[in-house]
N, C-alpha and C positions, 0 to 999 in steps of 0.2 A: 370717854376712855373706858376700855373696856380689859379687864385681864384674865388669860384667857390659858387652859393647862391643855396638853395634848398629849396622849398618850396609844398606843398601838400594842397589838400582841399581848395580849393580856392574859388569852387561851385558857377565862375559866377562875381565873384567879388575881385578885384584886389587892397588891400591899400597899400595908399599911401608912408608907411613905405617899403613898395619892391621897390620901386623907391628909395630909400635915402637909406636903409641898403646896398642894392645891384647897388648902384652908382660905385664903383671899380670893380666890379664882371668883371672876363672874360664872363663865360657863367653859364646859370641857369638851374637848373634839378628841373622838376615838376614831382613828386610821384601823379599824378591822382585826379581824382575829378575836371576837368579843370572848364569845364560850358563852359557857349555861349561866344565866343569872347574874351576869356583871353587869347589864346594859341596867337593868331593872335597878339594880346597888348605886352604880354612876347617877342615874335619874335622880334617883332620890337623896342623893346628898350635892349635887348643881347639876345644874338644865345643860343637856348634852347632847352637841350634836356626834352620829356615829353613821359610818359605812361598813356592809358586813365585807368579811374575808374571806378567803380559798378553804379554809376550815371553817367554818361558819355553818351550821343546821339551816336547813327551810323553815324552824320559828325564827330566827333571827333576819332569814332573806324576806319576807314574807311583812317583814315591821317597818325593812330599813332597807336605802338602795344600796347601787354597788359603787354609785358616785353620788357626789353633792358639791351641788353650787350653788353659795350663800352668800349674801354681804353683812360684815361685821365694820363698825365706823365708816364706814365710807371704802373700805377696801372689799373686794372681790376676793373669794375662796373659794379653792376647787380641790376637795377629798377623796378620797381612792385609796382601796388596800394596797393593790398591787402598782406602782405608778414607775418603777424607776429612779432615774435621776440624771441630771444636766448631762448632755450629750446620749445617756442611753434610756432616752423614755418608752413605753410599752407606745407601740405605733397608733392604735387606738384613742390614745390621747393628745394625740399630735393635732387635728382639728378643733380638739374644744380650748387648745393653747392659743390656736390661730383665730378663732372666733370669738369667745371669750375674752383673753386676756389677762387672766387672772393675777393680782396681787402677789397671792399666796399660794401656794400647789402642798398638800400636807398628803402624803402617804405613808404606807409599813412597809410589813411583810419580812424585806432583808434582814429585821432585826439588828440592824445597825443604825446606829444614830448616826445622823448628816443634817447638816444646819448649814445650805449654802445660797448663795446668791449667782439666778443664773440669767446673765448676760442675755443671751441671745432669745429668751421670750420675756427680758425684764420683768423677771416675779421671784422671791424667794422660795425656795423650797429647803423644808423639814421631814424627814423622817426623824421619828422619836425615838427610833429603835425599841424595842421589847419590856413593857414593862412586868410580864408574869412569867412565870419559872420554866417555862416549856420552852427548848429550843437551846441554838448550840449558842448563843450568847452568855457571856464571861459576868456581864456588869450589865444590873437591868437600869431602866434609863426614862427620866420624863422631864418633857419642855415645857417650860411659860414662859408667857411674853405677856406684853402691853400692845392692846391697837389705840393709838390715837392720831390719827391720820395717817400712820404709820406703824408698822412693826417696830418697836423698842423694847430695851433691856430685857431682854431675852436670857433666859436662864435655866441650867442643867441639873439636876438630879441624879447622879450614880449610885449605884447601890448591890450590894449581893444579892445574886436573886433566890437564896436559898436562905 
């Protein structure tokens, strides 16, 4: 069993609510958009996997890909900043749905949080939506869950991003 916090858009700046939501967290997966010095702060307070962003520096591209495909408990994950969602996914990922498989499909970007399950490549998908100050989102936002042999009790985080 593994628990596990997920968070995207961050763009620089790290609140304080990821420290105390993801206080029992195993490890954290960041969907992109890091900024200067977050990846380094995530590291060093739980082991975290991340993909960089469309705003993202070449120190960041240069550390970290632009996808990741990893197995946690037995399930298969597949990470990405930019990825879409159920019926409109970026075309580019439409092969590694079809060959891989994946469990889990986690991206950002839209800044909007989405937590669905999508039929037709049987995997759930998460965006976390936003959890740092930049960007036209209202209420910044972070996921956890439990893998054990499955995705459970999954659970939201809102908050002012100011």
């Amino acid at each position: 069993m593994l628990r596990i916090g997920i968070l995207s858009d961050t763009h620089g700046f790290i609140p304080k609510q990821v420290y105390s939501f993801f206080a029992e967290c195993d490890e954290l997966w960041h969907a992109g958009d890091i900024g200067n010095g977050v990846l380094e702060e995530l590291k060093s307070f739980k082991p975290t996997v991340a993909v960089f962003g469309n705003m993202d520096g070449w120190d960041l591209r240069y550390v970290i890909p632009q996808t990741q495909l990893f197995r946690r408990e037995g399930l298969k994950v597949l990470m990405t900043h930019i990825g879409g969602y159920p019926g409109h996914y970026e075309k580019r990922l439409l092969p590694i749905f079809n060959s891989e498989h994946p469990d889990i499909f986690v991206d950002g970007h839209s800044h909007i949080l989405r937590v669905m399950y999508d039929k037709a490549y049987n995997m759930l998908h998460i965006n976390p939506g936003a959890a740092g100050r930049q960007g036209f989102h209202q209420k910044a936002t972070l996921v956890r869950l439990v893998l054990d042999n499955k995705p459970k009790d999954l659970e939201i985080c809102e908050f002012e991003k100011f």
